[in-house]
C-alpha positions in Angstrom: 5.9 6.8 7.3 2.8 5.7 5.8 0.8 8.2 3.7 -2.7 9.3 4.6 -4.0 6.7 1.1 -2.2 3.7 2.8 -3.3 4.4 6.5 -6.7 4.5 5.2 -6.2 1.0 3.0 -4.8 -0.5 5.7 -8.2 0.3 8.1 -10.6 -1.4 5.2 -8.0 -4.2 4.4 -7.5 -3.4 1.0 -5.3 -5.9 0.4 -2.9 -3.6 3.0 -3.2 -6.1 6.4 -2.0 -9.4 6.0 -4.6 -12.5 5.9 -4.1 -14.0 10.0 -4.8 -17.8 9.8 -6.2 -17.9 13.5 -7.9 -16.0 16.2 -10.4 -12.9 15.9 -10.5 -9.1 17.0 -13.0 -7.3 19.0 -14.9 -4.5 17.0 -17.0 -2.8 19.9 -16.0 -1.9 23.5 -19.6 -3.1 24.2 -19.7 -6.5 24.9 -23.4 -6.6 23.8 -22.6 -5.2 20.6 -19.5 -7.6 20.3 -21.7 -10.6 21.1 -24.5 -8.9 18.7 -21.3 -8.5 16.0 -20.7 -12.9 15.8 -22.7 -15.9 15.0 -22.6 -19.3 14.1 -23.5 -20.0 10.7 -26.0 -22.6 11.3 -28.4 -19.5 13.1 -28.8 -17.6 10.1 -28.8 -20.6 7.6 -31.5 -22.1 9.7 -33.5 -19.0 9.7 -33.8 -18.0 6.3 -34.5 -21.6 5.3 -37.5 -21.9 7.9 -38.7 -18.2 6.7 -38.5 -19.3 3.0 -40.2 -22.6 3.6 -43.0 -20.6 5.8 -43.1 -18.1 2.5 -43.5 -21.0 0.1 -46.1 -22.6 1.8 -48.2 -18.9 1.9 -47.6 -18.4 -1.4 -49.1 -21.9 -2.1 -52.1 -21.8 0.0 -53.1 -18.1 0.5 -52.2 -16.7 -3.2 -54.3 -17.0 -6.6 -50.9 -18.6 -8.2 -50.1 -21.4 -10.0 -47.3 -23.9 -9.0 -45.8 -22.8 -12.6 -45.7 -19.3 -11.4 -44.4 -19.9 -8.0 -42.1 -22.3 -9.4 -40.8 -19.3 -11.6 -41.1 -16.7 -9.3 -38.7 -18.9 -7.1 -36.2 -19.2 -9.3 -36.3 -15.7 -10.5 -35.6 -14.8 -7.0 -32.8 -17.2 -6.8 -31.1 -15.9 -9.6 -31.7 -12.3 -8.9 -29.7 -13.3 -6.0 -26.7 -14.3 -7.4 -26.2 -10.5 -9.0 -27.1 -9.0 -5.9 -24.4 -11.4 -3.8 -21.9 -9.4 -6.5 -23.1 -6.3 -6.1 -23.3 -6.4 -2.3 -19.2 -7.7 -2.1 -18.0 -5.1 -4.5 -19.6 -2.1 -4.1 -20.2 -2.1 -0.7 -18.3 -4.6 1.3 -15.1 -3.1 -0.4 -16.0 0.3 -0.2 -13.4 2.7 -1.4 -11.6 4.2 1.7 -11.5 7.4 0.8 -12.6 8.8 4.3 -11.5 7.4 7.9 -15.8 7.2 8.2 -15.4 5.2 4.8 -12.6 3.3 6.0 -14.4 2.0 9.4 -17.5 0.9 8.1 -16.0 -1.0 5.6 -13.3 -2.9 7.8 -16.6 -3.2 10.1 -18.7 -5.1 7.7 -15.9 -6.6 5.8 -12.3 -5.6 6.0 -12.5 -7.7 9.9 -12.8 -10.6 7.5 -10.2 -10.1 5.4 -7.7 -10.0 8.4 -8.8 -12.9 10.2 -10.9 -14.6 7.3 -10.1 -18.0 9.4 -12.8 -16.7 12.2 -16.1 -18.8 12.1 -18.2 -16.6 14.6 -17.7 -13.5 11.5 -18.8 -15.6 8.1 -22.4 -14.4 8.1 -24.6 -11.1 8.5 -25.3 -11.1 12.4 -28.7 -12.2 13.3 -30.1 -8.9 14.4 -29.0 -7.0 11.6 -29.7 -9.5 9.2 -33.7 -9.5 10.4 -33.8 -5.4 9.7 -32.5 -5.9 6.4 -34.5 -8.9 5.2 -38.1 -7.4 6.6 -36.9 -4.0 4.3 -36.2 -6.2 1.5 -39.4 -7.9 1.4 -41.0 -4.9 2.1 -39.2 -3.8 -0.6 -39.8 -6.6 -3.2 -43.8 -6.6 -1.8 -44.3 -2.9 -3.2 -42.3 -3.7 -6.7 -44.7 -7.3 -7.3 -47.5 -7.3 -4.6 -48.6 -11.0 -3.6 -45.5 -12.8 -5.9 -42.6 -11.6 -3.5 -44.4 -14.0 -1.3 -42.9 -17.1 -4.2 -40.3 -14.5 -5.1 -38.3 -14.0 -1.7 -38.0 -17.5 -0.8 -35.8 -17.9 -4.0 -33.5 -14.8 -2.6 -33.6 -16.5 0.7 -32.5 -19.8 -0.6 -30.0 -18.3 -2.6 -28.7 -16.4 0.8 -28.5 -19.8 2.4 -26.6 -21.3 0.2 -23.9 -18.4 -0.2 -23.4 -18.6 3.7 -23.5 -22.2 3.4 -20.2 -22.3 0.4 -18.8 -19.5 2.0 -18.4 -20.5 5.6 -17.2 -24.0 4.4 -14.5 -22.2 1.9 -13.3 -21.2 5.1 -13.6 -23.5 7.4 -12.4 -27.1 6.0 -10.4 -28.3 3.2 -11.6 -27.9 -0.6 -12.8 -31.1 -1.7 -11.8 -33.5 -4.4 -14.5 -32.4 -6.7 -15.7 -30.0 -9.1 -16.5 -27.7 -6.1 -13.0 -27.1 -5.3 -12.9 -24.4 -7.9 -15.2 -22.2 -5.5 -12.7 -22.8 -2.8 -9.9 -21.5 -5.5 -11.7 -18.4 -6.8 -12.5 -17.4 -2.9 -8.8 -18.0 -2.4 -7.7 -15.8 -5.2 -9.9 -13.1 -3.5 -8.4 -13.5 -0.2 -5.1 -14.2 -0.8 -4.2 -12.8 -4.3 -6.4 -9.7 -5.2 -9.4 -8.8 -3.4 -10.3 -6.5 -6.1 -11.0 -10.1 -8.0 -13.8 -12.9 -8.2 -16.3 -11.4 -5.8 -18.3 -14.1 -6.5 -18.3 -16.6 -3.8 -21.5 -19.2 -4.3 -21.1 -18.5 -8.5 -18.1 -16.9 -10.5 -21.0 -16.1 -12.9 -21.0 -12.3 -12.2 -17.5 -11.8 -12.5 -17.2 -13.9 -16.0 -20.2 -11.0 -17.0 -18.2 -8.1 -15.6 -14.7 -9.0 -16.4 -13.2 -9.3 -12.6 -12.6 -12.8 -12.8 -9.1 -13.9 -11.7 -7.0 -17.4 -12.2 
């Protein structure tokens, strides 16, 4: 008999449920919230990358900045993402199950993927949720820096694309015969080897910096 530490593993996916290569698993009884719970990646990528473009141009013809300063304010924003992609996948998406509450939300937002990482319609923030957290993010970054979260953002945005983009193609096809195949391989060591590893998807740059980079 399991004890109460591996019962609540096995409900986050700890590394406890064994990677499924096919299908999917309902979350909610509600078939609303199940369709709510999926999306294909191209509605979110397409979303952010029309937002950021809409941002960009706003900061270009409705600010006092300078292309330099948009230009660097942009990639500030991009890079800011790359930390915050780390943060995010550690410290939240593999949240300690320490509780059965604990446990559920992090097999909601994330364990679900670790069983069945092979399911398309779960690679990406659903489009509802995603929304509420992006207008409290801006919100967010518009308090800290006023007018430059409008050049800001749509480097954190573009930096959101792309990790959906690498990480729903890790999944989905073959690694290529290029120097990208060594995101398909950290991913893989994640999934497959020790999700407490290379939390990292669209840069292993993080986990070089805080040591929880696996071969």
């Amino acid at each position: 008999m399991k004890s109460s530490t591996e019962q609540l593993q096995t409900m986050a996916g700890h590394g406890k449920t064994r990677p499924r290569n096919s299908g999917t698993k309902q979350l909610f009884d509600n078939p609303i919230l199940e369709a709510l719970s999926r999306t294909h990646i191209m509605v979110p990528i397409s979303m952010w990358l029309t937002l950021s473009a809409f941002l960009g141009w706003y900061a270009f013809t409705h600010t006092d900045m300078n292309y330099a300063t948009i230009a660097a304010l942009f990639g500030s924003g991009l890079f800011v993402f790359t930390l915050f992609e780390y943060i995010l996948h550690r410290y939240l998406y593999h949240l300690a199950p320490t509780t059965p509450q604990r446990a559920k939300i992090q097999y909601t937002f994330h364990g679900v993927h670790h069983e069945y990482p092979k399911d398309k319609t779960r690679l990406a923030m659903p489009p509802a949720l995603a929304i509420i957290v992006a207008a409290a993010f801006f919100g967010l970054f518009f308090l800290m820096m006023g007018e430059a979260a409008y050049a800001f953002f749509p480097g954190f945005l573009v930096g959101y694309s792309g990790y959906l983009a690498v990480h729903f193609i890790v999944h989905a096809y073959a690694p290529p015969k290029n120097f990208f195949k060594q995101l398909w391989v950290n991913h893989s060591v994640h999934h497959y080897k020790n999700p407490e590893s290379n939390y990292g998807v669209s840069s292993p740059l993080w986990d070089y910096v805080f040591r929880s980079f696996q071969k």
